[in-house]
C-alpha positions as CSV (number, residue, x, y, z in Angstrom):
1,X,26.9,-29.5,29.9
2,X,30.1,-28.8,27.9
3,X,29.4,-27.7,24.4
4,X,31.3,-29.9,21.3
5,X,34.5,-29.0,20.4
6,X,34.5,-26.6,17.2
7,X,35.8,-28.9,13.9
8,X,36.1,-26.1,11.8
9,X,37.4,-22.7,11.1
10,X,35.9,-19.3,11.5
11,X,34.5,-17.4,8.5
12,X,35.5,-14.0,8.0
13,X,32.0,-12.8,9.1
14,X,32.0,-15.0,12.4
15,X,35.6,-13.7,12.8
16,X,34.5,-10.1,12.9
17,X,31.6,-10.7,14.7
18,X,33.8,-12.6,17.7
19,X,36.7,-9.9,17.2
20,X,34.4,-6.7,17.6
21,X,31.8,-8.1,20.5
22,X,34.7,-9.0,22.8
23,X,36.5,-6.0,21.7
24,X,33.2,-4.1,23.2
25,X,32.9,-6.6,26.0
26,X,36.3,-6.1,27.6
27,X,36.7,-2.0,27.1
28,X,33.4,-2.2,29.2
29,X,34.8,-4.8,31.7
30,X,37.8,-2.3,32.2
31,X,35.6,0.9,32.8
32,X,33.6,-1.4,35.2
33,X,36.9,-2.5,37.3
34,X,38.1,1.2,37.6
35,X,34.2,2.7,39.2
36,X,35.0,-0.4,41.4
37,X,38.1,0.9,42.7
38,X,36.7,4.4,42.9
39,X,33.6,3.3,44.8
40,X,35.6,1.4,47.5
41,X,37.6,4.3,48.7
42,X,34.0,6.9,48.8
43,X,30.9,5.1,47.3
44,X,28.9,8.8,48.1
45,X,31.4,10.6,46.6
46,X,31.7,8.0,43.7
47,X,27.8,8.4,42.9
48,X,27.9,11.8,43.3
49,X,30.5,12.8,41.1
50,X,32.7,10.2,39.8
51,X,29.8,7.7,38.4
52,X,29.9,10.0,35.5
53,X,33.4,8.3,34.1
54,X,30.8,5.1,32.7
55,X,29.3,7.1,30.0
56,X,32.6,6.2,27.8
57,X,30.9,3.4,27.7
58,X,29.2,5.3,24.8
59,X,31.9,4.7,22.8
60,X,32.4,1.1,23.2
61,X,29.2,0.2,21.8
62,X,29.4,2.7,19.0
63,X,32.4,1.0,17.7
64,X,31.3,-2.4,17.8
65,X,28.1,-1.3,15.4
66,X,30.0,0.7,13.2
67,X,32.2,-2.5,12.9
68,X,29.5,-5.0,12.7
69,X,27.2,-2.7,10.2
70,X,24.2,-3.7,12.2
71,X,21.2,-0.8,13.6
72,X,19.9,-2.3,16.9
73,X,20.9,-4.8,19.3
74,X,18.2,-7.4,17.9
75,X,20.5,-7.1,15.3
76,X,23.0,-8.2,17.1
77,X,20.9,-10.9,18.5
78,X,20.1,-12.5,14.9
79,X,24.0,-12.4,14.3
80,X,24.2,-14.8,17.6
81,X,21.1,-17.1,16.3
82,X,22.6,-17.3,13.1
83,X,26.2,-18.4,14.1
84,X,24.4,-20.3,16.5
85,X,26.7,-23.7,15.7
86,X,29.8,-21.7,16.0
87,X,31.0,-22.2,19.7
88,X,33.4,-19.4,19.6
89,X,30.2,-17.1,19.0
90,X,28.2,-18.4,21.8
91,X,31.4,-17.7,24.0
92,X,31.5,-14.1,22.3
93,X,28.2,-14.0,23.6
94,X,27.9,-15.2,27.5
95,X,31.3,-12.6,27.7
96,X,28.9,-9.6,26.7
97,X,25.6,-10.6,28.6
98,X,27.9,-11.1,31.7
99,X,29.9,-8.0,31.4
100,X,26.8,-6.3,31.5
101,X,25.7,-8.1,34.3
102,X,28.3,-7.5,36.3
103,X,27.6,-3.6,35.2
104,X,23.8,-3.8,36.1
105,X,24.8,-5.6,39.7
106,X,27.3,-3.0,40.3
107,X,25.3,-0.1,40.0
108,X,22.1,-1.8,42.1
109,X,24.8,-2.5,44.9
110,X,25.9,1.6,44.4
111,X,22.3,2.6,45.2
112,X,22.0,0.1,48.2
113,X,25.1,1.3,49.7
114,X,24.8,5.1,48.9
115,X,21.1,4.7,50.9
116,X,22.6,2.7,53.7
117,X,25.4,5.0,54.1
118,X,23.0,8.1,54.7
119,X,21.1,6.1,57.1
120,X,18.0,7.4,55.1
121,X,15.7,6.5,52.8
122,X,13.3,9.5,52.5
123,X,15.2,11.1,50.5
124,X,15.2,8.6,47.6
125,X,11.5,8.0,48.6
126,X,10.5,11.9,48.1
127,X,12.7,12.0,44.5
128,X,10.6,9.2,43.1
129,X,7.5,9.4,44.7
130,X,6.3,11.4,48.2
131,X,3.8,10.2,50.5
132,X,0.8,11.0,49.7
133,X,0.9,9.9,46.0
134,X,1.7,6.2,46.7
135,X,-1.4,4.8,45.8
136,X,-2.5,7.5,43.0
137,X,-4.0,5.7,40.3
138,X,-3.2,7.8,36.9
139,X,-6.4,7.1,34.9
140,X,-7.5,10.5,35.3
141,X,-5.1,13.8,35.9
142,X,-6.1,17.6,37.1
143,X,-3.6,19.2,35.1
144,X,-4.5,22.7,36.5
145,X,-3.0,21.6,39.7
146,X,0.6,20.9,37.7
147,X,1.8,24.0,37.0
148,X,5.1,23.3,34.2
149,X,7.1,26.2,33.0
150,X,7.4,26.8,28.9
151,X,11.4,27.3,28.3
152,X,10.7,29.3,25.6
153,X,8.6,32.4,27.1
154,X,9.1,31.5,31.0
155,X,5.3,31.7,31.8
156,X,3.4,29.1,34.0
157,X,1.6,26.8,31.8
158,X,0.0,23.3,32.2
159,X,-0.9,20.7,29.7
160,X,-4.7,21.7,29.0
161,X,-3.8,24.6,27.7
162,X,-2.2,22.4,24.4
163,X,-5.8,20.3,24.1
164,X,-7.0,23.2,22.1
165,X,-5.9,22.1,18.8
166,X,-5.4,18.1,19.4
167,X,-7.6,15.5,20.4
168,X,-5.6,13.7,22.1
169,X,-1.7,14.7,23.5
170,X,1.4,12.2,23.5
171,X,4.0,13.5,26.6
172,X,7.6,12.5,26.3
173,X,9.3,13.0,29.4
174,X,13.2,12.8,29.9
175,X,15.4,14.8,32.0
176,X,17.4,17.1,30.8
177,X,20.9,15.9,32.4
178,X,20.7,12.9,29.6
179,X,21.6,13.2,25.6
180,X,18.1,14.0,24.1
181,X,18.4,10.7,21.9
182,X,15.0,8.9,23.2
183,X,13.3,12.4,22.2
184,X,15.0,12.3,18.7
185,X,14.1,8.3,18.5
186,X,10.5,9.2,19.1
187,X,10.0,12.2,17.0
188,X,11.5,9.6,14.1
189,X,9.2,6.8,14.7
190,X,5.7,8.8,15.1
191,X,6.9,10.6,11.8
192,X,6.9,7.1,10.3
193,X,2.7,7.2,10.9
194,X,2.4,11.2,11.0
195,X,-0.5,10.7,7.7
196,X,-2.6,8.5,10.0
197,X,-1.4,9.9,13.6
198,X,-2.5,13.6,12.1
199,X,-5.7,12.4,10.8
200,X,-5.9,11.3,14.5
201,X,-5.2,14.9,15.7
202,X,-2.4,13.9,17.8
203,X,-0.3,16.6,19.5
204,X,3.2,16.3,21.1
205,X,4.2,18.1,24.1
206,X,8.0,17.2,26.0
207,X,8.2,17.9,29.8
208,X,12.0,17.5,31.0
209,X,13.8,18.5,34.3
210,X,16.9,19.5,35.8
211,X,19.1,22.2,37.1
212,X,18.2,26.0,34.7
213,X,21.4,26.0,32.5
214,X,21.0,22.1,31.6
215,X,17.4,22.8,31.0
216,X,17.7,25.9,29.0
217,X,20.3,24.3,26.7
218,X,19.0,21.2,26.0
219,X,14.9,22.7,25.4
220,X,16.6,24.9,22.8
221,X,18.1,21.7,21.1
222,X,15.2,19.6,21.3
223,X,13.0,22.4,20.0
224,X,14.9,22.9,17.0
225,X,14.7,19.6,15.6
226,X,11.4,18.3,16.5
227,X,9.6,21.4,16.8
228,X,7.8,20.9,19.7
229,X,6.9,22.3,23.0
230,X,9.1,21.8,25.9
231,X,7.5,22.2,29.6
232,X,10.2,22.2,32.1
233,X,8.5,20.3,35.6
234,X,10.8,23.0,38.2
235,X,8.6,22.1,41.1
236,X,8.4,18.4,40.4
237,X,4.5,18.3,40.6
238,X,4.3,16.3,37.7
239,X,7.2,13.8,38.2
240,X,5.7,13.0,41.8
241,X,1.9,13.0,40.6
242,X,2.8,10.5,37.5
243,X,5.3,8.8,39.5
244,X,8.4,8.0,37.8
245,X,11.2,5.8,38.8
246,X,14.7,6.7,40.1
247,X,17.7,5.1,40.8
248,X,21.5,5.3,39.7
249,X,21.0,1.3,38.0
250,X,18.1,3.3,35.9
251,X,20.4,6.5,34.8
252,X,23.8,4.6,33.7
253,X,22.5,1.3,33.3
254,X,24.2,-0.5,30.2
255,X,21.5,-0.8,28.6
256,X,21.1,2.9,28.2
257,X,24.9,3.7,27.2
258,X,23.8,0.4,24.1
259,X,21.3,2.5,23.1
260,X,23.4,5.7,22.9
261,X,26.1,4.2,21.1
262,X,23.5,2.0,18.9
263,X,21.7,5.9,17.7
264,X,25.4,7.3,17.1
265,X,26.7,4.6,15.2
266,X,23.3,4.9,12.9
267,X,23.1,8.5,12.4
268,X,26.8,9.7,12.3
269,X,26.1,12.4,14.8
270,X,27.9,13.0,17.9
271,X,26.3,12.5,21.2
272,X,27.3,15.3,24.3
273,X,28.1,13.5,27.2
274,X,26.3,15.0,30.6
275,X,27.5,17.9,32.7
276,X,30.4,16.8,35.0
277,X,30.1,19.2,37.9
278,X,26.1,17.5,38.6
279,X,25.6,16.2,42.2
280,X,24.0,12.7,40.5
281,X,22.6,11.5,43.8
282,X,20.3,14.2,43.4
283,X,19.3,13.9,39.5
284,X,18.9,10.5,39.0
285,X,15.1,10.1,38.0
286,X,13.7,8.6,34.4
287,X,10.8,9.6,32.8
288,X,8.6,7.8,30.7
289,X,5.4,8.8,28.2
290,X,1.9,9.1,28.9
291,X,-1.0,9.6,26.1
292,X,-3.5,12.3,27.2
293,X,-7.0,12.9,26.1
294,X,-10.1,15.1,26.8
295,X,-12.9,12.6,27.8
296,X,-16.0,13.0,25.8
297,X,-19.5,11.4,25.5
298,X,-19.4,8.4,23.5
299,X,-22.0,5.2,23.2
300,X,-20.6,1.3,24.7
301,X,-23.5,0.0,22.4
302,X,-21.4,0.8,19.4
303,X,-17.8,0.3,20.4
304,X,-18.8,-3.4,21.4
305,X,-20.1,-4.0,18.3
306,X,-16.6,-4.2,16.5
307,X,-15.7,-6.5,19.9
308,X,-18.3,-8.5,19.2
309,X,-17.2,-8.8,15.6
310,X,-13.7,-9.5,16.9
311,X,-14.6,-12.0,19.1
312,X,-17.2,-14.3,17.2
313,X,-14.5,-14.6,14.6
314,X,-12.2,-16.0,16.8
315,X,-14.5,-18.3,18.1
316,X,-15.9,-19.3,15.0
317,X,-13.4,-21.6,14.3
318,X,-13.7,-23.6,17.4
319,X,-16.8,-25.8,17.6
320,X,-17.3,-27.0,20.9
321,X,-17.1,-24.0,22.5
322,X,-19.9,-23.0,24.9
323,X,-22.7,-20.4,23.9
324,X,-23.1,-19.4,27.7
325,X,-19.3,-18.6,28.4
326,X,-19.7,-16.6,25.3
327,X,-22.6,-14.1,25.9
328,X,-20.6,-13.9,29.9
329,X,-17.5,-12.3,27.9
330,X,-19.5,-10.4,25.6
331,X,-21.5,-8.8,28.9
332,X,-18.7,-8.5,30.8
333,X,-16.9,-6.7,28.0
334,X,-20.1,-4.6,27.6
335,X,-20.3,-4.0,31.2
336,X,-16.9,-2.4,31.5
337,X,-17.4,-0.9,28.8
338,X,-19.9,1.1,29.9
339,X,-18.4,1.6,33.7
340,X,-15.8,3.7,31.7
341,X,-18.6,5.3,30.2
342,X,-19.6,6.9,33.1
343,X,-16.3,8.0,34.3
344,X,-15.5,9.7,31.3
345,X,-18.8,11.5,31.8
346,X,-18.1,12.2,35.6
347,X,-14.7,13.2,34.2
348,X,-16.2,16.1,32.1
349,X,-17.6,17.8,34.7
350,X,-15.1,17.4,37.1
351,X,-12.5,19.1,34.2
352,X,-10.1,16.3,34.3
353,X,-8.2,15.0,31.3
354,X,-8.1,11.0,31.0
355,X,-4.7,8.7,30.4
356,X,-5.4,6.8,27.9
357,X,-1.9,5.3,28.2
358,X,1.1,5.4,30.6
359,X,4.1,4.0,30.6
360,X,6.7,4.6,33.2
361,X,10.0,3.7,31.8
362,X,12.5,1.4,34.1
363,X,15.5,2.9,32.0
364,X,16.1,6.0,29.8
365,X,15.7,3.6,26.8
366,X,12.7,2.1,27.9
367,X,10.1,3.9,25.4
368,X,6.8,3.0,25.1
369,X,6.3,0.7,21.9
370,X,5.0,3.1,19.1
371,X,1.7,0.2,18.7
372,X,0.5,1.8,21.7
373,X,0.7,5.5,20.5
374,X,-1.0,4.2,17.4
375,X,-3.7,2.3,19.7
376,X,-4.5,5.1,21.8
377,X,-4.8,7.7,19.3
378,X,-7.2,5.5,17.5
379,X,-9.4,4.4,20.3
380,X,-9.5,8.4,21.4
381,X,-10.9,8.9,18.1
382,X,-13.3,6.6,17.5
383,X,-14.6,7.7,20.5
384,X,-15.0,11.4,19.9
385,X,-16.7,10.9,16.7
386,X,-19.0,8.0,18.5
387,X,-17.9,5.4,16.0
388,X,-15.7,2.5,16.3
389,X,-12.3,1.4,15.3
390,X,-12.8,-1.1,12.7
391,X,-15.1,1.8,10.8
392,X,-12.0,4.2,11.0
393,X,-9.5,1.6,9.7
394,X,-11.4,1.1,7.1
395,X,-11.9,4.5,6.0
396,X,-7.8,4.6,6.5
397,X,-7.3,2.0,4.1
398,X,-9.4,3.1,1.7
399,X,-8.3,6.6,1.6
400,X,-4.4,5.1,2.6
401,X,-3.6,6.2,-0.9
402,X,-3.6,9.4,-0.4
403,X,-1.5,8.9,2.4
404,X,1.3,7.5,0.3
405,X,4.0,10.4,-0.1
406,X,5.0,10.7,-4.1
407,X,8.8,9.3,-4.7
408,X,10.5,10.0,-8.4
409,X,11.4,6.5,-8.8
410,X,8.1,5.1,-8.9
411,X,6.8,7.7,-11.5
412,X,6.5,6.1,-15.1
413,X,6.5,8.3,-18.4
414,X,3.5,7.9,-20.3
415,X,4.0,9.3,-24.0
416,X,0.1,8.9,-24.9
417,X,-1.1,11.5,-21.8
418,X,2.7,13.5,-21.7
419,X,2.3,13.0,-17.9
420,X,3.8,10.4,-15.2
421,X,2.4,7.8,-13.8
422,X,2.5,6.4,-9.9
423,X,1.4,2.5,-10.1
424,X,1.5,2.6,-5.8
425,X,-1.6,5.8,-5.7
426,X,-2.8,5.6,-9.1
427,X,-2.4,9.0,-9.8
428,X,-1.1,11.1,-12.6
429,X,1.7,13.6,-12.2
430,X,1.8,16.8,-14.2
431,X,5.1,18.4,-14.2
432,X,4.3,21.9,-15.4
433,X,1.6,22.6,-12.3
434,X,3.0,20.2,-9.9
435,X,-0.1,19.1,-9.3
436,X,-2.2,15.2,-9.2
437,X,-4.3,13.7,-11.0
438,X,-7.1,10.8,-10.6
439,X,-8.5,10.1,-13.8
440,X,-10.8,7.8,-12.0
441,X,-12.7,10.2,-10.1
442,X,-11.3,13.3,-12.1
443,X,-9.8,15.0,-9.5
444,X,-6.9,17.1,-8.9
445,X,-4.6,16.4,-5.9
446,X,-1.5,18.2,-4.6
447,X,0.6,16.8,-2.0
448,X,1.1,18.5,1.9
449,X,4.1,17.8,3.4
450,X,3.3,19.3,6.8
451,X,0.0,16.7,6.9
452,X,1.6,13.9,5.1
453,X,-1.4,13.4,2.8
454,X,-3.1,14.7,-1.1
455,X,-5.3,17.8,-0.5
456,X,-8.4,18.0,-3.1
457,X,-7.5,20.9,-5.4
458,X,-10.6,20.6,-7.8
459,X,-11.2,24.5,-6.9
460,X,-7.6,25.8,-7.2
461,X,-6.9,23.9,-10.5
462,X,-10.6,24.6,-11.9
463,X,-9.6,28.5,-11.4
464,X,-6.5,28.1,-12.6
465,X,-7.8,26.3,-16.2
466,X,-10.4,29.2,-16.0
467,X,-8.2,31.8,-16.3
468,X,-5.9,30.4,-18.5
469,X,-8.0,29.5,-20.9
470,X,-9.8,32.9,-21.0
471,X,-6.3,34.4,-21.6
472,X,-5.4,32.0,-24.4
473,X,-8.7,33.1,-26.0
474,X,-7.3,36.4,-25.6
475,X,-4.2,36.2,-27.0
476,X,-5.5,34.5,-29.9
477,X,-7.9,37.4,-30.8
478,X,-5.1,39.9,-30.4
479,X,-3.4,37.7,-32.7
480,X,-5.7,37.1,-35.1
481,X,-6.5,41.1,-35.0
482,X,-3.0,41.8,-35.4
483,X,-2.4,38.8,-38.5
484,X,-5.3,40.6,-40.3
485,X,-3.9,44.4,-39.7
486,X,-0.7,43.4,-41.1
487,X,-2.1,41.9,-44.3
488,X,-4.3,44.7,-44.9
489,X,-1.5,46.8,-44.4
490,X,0.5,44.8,-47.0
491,X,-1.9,44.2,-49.2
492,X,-2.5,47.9,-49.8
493,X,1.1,49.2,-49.6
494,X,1.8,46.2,-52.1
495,X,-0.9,47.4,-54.4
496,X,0.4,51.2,-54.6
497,X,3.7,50.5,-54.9
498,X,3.3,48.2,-58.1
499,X,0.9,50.7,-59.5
500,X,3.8,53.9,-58.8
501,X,6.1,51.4,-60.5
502,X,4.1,50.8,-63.5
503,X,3.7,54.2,-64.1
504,X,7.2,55.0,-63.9
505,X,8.6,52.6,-66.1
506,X,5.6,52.3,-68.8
507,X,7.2,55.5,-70.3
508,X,10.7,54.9,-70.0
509,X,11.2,50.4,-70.4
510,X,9.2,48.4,-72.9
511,X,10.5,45.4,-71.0
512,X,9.6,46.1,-67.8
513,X,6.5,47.4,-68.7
514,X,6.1,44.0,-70.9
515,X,7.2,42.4,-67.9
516,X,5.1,43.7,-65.4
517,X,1.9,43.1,-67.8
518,X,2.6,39.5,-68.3
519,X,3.5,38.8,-64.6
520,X,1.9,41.3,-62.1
521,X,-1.3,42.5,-63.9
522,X,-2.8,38.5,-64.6
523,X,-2.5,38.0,-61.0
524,X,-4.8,41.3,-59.9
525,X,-8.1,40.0,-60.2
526,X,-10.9,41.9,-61.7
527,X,-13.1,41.1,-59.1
528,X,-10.3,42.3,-55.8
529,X,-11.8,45.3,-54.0
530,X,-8.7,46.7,-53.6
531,X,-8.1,47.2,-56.9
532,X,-11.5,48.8,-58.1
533,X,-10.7,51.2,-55.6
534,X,-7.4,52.2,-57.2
535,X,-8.5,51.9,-60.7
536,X,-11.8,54.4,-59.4
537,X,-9.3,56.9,-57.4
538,X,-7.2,57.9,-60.2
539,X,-7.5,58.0,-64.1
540,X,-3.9,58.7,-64.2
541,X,-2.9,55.0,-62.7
542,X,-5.3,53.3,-64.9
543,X,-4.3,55.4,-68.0
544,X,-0.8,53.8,-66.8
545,X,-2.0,50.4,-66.9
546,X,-3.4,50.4,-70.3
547,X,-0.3,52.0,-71.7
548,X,1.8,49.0,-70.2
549,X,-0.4,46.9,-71.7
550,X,-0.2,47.9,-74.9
551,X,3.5,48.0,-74.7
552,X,3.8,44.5,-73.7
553,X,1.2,43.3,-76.9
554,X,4.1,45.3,-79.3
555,X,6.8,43.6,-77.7
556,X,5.3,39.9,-77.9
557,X,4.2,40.6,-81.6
558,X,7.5,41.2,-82.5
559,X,9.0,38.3,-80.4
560,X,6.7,36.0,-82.5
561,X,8.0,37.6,-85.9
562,X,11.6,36.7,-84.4
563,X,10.9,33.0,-83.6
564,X,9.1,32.6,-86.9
565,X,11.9,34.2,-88.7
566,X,14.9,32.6,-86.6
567,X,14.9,29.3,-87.9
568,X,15.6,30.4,-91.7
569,X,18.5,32.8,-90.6
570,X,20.2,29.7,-89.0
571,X,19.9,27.4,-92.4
572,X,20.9,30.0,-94.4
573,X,23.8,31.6,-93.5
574,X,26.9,30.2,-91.5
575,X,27.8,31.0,-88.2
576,X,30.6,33.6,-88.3
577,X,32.6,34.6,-84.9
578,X,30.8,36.9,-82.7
579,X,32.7,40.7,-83.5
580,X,32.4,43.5,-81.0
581,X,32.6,46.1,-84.4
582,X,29.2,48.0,-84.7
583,X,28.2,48.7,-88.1
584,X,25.0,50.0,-89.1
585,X,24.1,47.0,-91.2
586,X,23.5,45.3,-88.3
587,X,20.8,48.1,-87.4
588,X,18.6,47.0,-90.6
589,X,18.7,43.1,-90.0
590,X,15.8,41.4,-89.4
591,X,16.5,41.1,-85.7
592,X,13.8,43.2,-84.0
593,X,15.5,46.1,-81.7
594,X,15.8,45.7,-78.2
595,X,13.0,46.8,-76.1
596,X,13.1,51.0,-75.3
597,X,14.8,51.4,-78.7
């Protein structure tokens, strides 16, 4: 059915969107045609060597991303579904998805013709998976019997030896011919739920494979950003006992080289193409993830009864629904239940390790769905502690919290308690400890990055308060001690030096005798220690004080005789100009003589 005729014109977004996506569309189509041309003349050689000239289209996807400011191809897919009227974007569209399907037909054909020219198939058969592992069933792995190699020491190791430390072990395998991005991709989205996924114990180990120098090379790298172990599979144990999938439509599929260019257009970082000089008819087998645990004892009875709540609450709404199918489910659920149960149990004696999940990828960027991590981890557990999962999410949200890292731009500045305040965990931030507070329970909290949770520090901070307090004590009796010494001190030095001063001058000034009487004696009190001491010590200094004393009542006397006498002076005689001439008639006026005359 033709689609209607477009009546209007493009907006600039649908513009870009058209412009950009065939942009992408027909730099793939033209890396497609020339791998056609080189696959006619040698399709062995081609695969072998040449196939490697498709990883530009790397950059074709990375482009269109950059340009369209979108982070994953569902992004790309709500652009289409919401230009959906436009007919110029669902023409945009069909020229992508077919490009690519002309890519993903190509590349099927490759591996069809590449096997039909070696007139062989067991050699494809014994990359992906030999003979006698067709029908393994990986609910249950011997890992002693898969020797790996650790990049980082070159000893034989095998995965049991990492269950020391972890309940339960997540396994990324990739190989190491590809750009490490899926590794990088994980490590991001589990650190999205490290508080919980901790909680849970959950370890990470990456096994990879390839020729030595790829191998060596790209463990270093993937070690130094995600920290974790890397297990190089050099016998291919592990790969055949899992068994992954191979193919050249699995390695260079499109889908792949989208996800590639979809990472480098997010993160800005460049992405190393693969080695050249690699035979790919050889290395051309995916990987996938598996979750690992230890089995351990654990009891049906009480893992069903979270089912059972589960179940009638679904049911609950439905009212003709039949009491008998109901109990068959419930015992049915029960009943396998407790069949895995028993192999867990058989599983512990026989020293295998359980797979709690498995999921064998059908492209590089095939990853297992991070829900299923999450699920695993959880149901592993419950089950060692012999509870169920509904009690453990509960106890997550209660305590999800503390679980919540701190940001700056949620704390709030209270002036009453001088501290900050996080509305999301209810807890106070002190900015001279660095520490947490929960005036609810009164506890003190600091945050761990490495667990991704608040650690109780009730201890650490009551020590802390302990000792500061009993040095503040301390340095306020050393300075109390030393306030007191220093007054002493001042009070006595203060006290001889106005008694050496009175005696000096009480023979020599009036005035300053008179002065020192009126001013400094009054304010010694009768009663002051200090001062009965003195007085008791010498007779000479008290001797002194009398004598001042008795100056200063001569000199007021006569200060009173010149205010009574002053105002007569004025009325009856004039006021002449003051003269500097001395005469000895001033001498015998009634002005009393200056003090020390």
């Amino acid at each position: 059915m033709k689609r209607a005729k477009q009546d209007r014109e493009l907006t600039e977004e649908e513009r870009n969107v058209v412009i950009s996506v065939r942009h992408c569309a027909r730099e793939l189509d033209d890396i497609l045609q020339g791998a056609r041309r080189k696959a006619q003349s040698n399709a062995k050689l081609f695969a072998e060597t040449g196939i490697s000239v498709m990883f530009r289209g790397v950059d074709s996807y990375a482009d269109m991303y950059e340009k369209l400011a979108v982070k994953s191809r569902d992004g790309l897919e709500r652009l289409f579904s919401k230009f959906s009227d436009c007919e110029e974007i669902q023409d945009t569209q069909d020229a992508i998805e077919e490009t690519e399907g002309n890519w993903r037909n190509f590349l099927i054909n490759l591996d069809k013709e590449v096997a039909r020219n070696e007139h062989e198939s067991d050699e494809i058969k014994s990359v992906s998976k030999p003979k006698n592992f067709d029908n393994v069933e990986c609910d249950y792995l011997f890992l002693p019997s898969l020797p790996l190699i650790d990049w980082h020491t070159n000893r034989e190791v095998n995965l049991l030896d990492y269950f020391q430390k972890y309940m339960c072990l997540v396994v990324i395998c990739q190989p190491a011919y590809w750009p490490d991005t899926a590794v990088r991709w994980r490590y991001s989205e589990v650190s999205k739920a490290q508080c919980d996924l901790s909680q849970f114990k959950v370890g990470y180990v990456v096994v990879t494979w390839g020729p030595a120098n790829e191998v060596r090379s790209w463990s270093k790298q993937v070690n130094r950003i995600t920290k974790w172990p890397v297990l190089w599979d050099k016998s291919g144990d592990f790969r055949a006992k899992v068994g992954f999938k191979s193919g050249l439509q699995r390695v260079w599929a499109a889908e792949n080289l989208d996800f590639l260019g979809c990472q480098r257009s997010i993160h800005n970082r460049p992405i190393n193409p693969p080695p050249s000089d690699l035979n790919w008819s050889e290395w051309k087998q995916i990987g996938g993830e598996l979750v690992l645990a230890q089995p351990v004892l654990w009891n049906p009875q009480k893992t069903m009864k979270s089912i059972n709540h589960v179940a009638i609450t679904q049911t609950s709404t439905k009212h003709n629904y039949d009491d008998n199918d109901d109990e068959n489910l419930h015992s049915e659920s029960l009943r396998s239940l407790i069949q895995e149960a028993l192999r867990d149990k058989e599983a512990i004696r026989s020293k295998q390790v359980k797979v709690c999940a498995l999921h064998l990828s059908t492209r590089i960027s095939d990853l297992m769905p991070s829900g299923q991590i999450y699920q695993a981890a959880l149901t592993c557990y419950a089950r060692t502690h012999n509870t169920t999962e509904s009690e453990v999410m509960d106890k997550i949200r209660r305590d999800r919290r503390f679980s919540t890292p701190p940001e700056s731009a949620r704390l709030q500045y209270e002036t009453t308690t001088g501290l900050y305040y996080d509305p999301e965990t209810a807890l106070y931030y002190d900015p001279l400890r660095g520490y947490f507070y929960d005036s609810s329970n009164q506890m003190y909290y600091y945050w761990s990055q490495s667990e991704g949770r608040y650690i109780l520090a009730n201890t650490l901070i009551q020590a802390e308060l302990a000792a500061a307090h009993v040095a503040q004590a301390a340095a306020a009796r050393a300075a109390a001690d030393k306030a007191m010494a220093e007054r002493e001190a001042a009070k006595k030095a203060a006290m001889c030096v106005a008694a050496q001063l009175a005696e000096i001058r009480a023979g020599k000034n009036d005035y300053a005798a008179y002065a020192y009487a009126t001013c400094v004696l009054p304010q010694q009190e009768p009663y002051d220690s200090d001062y009965k001491e003195i007085c008791m010590d010498g007779d000479q200094l008290c001797t002194a004080y009398q004598n001042t004393t008795t100056a200063a009542n001569n000199i007021e006397a006569s200060l009173k005789a010149w205010n009574a006498s002053g105002t007569e002076i004025l009325s009856s005689k004039p006021l002449v100009p003051y003269t500097d001439d001395s005469t000895e008639n001033d001498h015998n006026s009634s002005t009393p003589p200056p003090p020390g005359l």
